[in-house]
N, C-alpha and C positions, 0 to 999 in steps of 0.2 A: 504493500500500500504506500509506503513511505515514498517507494523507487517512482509509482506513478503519480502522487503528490507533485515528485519535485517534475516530473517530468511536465505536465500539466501547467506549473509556475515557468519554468522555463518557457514554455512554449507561449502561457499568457504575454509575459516579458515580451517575446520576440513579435508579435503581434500589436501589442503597446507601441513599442518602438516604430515599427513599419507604419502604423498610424499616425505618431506623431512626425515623422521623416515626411510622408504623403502632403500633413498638414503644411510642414513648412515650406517645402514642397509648393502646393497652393497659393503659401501666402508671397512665397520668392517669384512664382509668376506672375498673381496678381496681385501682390501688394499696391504696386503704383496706380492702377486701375480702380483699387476702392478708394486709393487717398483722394484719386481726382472724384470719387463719389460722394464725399462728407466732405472735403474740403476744398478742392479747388474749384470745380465748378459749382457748388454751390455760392463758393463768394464772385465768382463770373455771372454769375446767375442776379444777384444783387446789387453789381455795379453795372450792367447793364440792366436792369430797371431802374437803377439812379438815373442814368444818359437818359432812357427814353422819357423820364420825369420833365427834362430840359428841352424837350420839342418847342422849336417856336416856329411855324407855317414862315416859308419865307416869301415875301412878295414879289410876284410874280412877273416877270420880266420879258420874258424869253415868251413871244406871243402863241408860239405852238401848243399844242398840245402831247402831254407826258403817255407816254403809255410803257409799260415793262411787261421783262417778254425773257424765254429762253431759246434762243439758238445753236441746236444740235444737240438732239436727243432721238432717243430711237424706242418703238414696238416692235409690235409683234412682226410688223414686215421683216425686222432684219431676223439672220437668222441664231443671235447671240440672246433675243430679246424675246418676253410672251406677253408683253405689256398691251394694254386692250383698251378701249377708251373709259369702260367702267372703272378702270385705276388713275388712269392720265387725268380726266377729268378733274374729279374730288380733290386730287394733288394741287391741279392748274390754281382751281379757284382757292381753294384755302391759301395758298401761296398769294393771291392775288394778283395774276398774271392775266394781262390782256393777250397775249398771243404767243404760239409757241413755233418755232421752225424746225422740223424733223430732217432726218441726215438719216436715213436708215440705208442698210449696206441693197445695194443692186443684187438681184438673184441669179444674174449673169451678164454677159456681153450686152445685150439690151435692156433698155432699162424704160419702162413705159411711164408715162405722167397724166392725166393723175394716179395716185393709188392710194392704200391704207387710208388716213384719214386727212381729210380737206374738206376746209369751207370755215362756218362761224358755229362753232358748239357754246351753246349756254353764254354768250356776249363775247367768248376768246377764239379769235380768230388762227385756226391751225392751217398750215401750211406746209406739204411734203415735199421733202427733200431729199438729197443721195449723198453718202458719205462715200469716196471710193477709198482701194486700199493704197493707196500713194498719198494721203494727206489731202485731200481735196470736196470740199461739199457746192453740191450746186441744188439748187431753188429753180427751176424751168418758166414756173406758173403761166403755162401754157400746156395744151394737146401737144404729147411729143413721143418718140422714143428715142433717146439715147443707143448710140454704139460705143460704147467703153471702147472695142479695138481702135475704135481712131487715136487714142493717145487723150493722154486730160489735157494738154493744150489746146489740142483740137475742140474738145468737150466744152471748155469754159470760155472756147470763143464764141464755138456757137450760142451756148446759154447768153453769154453777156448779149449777143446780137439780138437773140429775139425777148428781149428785154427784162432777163432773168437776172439772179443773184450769183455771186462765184466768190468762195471765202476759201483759204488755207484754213486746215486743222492740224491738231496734233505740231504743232510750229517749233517743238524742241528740234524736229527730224527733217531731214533739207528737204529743201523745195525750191524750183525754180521760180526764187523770187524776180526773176528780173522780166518774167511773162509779163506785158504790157498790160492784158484783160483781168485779170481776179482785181476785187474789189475791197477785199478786207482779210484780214486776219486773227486768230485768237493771239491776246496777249495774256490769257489765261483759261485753264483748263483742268476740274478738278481730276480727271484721267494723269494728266501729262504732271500734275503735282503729286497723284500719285507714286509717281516713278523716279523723283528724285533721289533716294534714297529711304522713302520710308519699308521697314519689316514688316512683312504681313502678319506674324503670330503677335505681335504687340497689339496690332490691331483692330484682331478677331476677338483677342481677349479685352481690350478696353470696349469694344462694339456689345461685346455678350456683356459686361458687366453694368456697362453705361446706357446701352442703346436705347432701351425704351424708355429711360427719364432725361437724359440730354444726347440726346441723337446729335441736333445740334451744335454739341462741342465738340464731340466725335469727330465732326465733318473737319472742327474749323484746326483743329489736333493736325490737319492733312497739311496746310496753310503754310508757303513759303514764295517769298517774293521770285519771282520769274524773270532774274536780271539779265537773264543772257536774252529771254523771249523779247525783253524790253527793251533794252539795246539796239538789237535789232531792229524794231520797231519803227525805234525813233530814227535809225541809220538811213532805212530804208524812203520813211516822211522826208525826208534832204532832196531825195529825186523825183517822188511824185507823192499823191495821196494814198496812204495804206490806212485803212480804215481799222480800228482796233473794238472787238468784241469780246465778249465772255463765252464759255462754252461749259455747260455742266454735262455732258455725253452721259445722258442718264437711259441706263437700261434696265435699271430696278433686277438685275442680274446675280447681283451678289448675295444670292440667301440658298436656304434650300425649303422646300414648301412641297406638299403633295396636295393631292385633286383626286376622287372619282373618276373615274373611264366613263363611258357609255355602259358598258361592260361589268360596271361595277366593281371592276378591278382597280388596286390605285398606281397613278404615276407618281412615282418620286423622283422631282426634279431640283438641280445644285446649279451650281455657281455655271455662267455663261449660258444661262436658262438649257442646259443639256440632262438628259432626262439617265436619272439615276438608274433605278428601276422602275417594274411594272410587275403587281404583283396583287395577290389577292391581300386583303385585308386582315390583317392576326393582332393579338392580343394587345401588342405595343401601337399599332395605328388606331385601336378603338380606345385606347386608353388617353393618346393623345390629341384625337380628333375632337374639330369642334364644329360649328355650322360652318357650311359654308358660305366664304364671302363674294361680293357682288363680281369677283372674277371665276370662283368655283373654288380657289383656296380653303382645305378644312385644315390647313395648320404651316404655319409659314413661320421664318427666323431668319430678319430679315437687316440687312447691313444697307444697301442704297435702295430707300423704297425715292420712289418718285421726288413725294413732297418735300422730303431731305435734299434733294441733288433740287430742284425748284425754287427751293430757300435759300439756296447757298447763295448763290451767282448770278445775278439777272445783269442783261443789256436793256439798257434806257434811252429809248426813240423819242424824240421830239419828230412830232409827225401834223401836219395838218387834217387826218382822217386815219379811222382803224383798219386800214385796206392792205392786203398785199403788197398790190404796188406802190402805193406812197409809204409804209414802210420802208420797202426796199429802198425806194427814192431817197427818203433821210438818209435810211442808213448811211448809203453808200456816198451821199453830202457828207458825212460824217458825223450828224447833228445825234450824238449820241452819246452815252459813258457804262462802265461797268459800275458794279456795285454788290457789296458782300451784303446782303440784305437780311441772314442770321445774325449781325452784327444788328443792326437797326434800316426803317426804311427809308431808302435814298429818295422818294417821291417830292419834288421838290427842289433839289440841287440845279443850280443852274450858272453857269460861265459861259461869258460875252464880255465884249468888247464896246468902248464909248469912243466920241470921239470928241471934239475941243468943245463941241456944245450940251457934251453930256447925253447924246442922240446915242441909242445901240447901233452900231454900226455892224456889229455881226456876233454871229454863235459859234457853241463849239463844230469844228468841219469847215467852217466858212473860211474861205481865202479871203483879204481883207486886205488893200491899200494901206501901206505905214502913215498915208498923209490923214489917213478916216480913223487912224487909232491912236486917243490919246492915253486913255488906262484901258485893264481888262479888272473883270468884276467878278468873283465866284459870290455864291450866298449857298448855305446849308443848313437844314431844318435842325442839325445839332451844334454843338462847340466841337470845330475841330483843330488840327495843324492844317493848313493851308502849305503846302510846297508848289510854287512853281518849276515848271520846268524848258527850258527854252531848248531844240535841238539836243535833249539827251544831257541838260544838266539845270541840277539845280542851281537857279539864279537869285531867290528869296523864299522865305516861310516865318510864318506866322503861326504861333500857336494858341488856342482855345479863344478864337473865337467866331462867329455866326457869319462875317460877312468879312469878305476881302476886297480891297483894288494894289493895284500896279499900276505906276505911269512907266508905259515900258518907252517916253520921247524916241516913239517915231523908230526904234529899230526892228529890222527885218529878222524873222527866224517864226520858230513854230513853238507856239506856245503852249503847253497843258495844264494839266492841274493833278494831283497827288492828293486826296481828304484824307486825313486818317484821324481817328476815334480812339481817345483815351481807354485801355485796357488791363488792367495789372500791373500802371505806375509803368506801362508804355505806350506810344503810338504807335496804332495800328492798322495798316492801311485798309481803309474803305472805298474810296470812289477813287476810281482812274478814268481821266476827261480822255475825249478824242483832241486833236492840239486847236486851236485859231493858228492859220497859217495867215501870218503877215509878210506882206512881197511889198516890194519897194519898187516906186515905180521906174521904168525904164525911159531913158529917149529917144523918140520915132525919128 
């Protein structure tokens, strides 16, 4: 008895052990993960409701009309995605988005328009578009098919001619920026921030531990400045207009979730919406299933749902009408800016230019006469730093507060703007302008 006593303690012991090792274990992975749950983001969480305490509407200047929007995200068309409009919807509006630009991948060499979803859903005006796999999205909005075998310069001349859209994506990766036709580019892209170097197990684990009460922070955890995308940018602005967007490429992909069949069998589908299994339904699916949702999901775990990737990053059109085309038409004026809108809503911001009578003499994307501009003006619905930027450098900044000018006396370059948002005892960038390009005039 003695001998199976001790053996019994022994074995308790090593059991013990292995338990406590597992714990620490747990707590060595995710320690950092709960800190940011009880501590960091909760006081993220309360100094941004300070900020948004400090909204003051700014007066409005800039005579267009504001509308925010996401360009390049994808469904169920491409074949990475299952997103359907009963998800994209719900997402759009709660986000508060008037209009969304799709980029969904081509199913081959040709590529028909319209397709998936187009026209005005519930007041937000959608729009399909093609992502191909060389960095390139194009917007038709017209009857057309596409041949990819022509080459994408081919593609985006044509689009630009029969009076469509043509942006670079993905802009970490070359491209031949010196094609005369495309119109714009991403100077941000939560995919391409992605891939800076963040670890995916850090991720998954702060995603599982944080996701469903600060999704939100999760996102902005991703969050680093794009100085080489920017650089660029501004390099490129010196020889003609490159029009700069935001890109949230949401394909609500990253989870795993199962669904009923027809069949009654279930799909189990992961990450790059690729279908796990398909299997009859046992013990562990009935214990985890729940109704289903307005996609057919009865149990989902979910890392980019829509509304997430929606909230991050919106482009802000100054548009005279909620149309396609007079979209595209700003846009590619450049009358437009990004904006981290998890951070707080940029609705409101607006930079232009005055001239010696104090007249607006232009917006942001406007080329504008050095003799028509005597300051430039930002105004922001919160207190922020203000940084100019002329040609790719900062030339002045201001910080905390609502409204800025510059007499920039009449010199020629491309001006922008930089907001960024007190956060954690730093500034944090928020809004990035498209530039006022001032040209000087020439003699005939």
């Amino acid at each position: 008895m003695k001998t199976i006593k001790k053996i019994v303690r022994i074995f308790s012991r090593i059991i013990l052990g292995l338990l406590i090792l597992i714990f620490i274990g747990f707590l060595i992975l995710t320690g950092s993960s709960w800190k940011r749950h009880f501590i960091t983001y909760p006081r993220f969480e309360k100094q941004r409701a300070d900020l948004w305490k400090k909204y003051k509407k700014p007066s409005k200047v800039i005579p267009l009309k504001e509308y925010k929007g996401i360009l390049h995200a994808h469904t169920y068309w491409s074949h990475d995605s299952r997103g359907i409009i009963e998800e994209i919807l719900p997402a759009a509006k709660h986000a508060k988005l008037d209009f969304l630009f799709f980029s969904d991948h081509p199913h081959g060499k040709l590529d028909s328009f319209p397709r998936s979803y187009h026209g005005i859903y519930d007041g937000i005006l959608i729009e399909p578009g093609t992502e191909s796999s060389d960095g390139c999205m194009v917007c038709p909005m017209d009857s057309v098919v596409l041949d990819w075998s022509k080459g994408q310069d081919s593609i985006i001349k044509e689009v630009v001619d029969m009076g469509g859209l043509a942006l670079y994506v993905h802009t970490e990766k070359p491209h031949n920026w010196d094609n005369p036709d495309y119109h714009a580019m991403e100077i941000y892209n939560i995919h391409t921030d992605m891939l800076d170097g963040e670890k995916l197990a850090p991720l998954i684990i702060n995603f599982t531990v944080n996701g469903k009460k600060f999704r939100h922070w999760c996102f902005r955890e991703l969050y680093d400045e794009q100085t080489e995308i920017l650089a660029n940018w501004d390099s490129l602005n010196k020889k003609r207009k490159i029009v700069g967007m935001a890109a949230v490429d949401a394909h609500n992909n990253q989870n795993i979730r199962a669904r009923y069949l027809d069949d009654r069998r279930v799909e189990w589908v992961g990450p790059n919406a690729e279908t796990i299994s398909v299997k009859k339904p046992g013990i562990f699916e009935k214990l985890l299933f729940g109704k289903p949702d307005a996609a057919g999901w009865v149990f989902k775990f979910d890392v980019d749902t829509y509304f997430a990737s929606f909230n991050y990053v919106n482009t802000h059109i100054f548009s005279d009408t909620l149309t396609n085309k007079a979209l595209k038409n700003h846009l590619v004026n450049g009358n437009a800016f990004i904006a981290f809108e998890n951070l707080a809503n940029a609705t409101g911001f607006q930079f232009y230019s005055t001239d010696s009578d104090n007249h607006i003499s232009g917006i942001l994307g406007d080329s504008v006469q050095n003799s028509s501009v005597s300051a430039l003006h930002a105004a922001s619905p919160f207190p922020v730093e203000f940084k100019l930027i002329r040609d790719g450098k900062v030339i002045d900044k201001v910080e905390n507060v609502y409204n800025y000018e510059y007499n920039i006396h009449s010199e020629p370059g491309n001006y922008r703007i930089v907001a960024s948002l007190m956060l954690d005892k730093k500034w944090t960038t928020w809004v990035q302008t498209n530039p006022i390009y001032v040209f000087e005039e020439t003699n005939k």
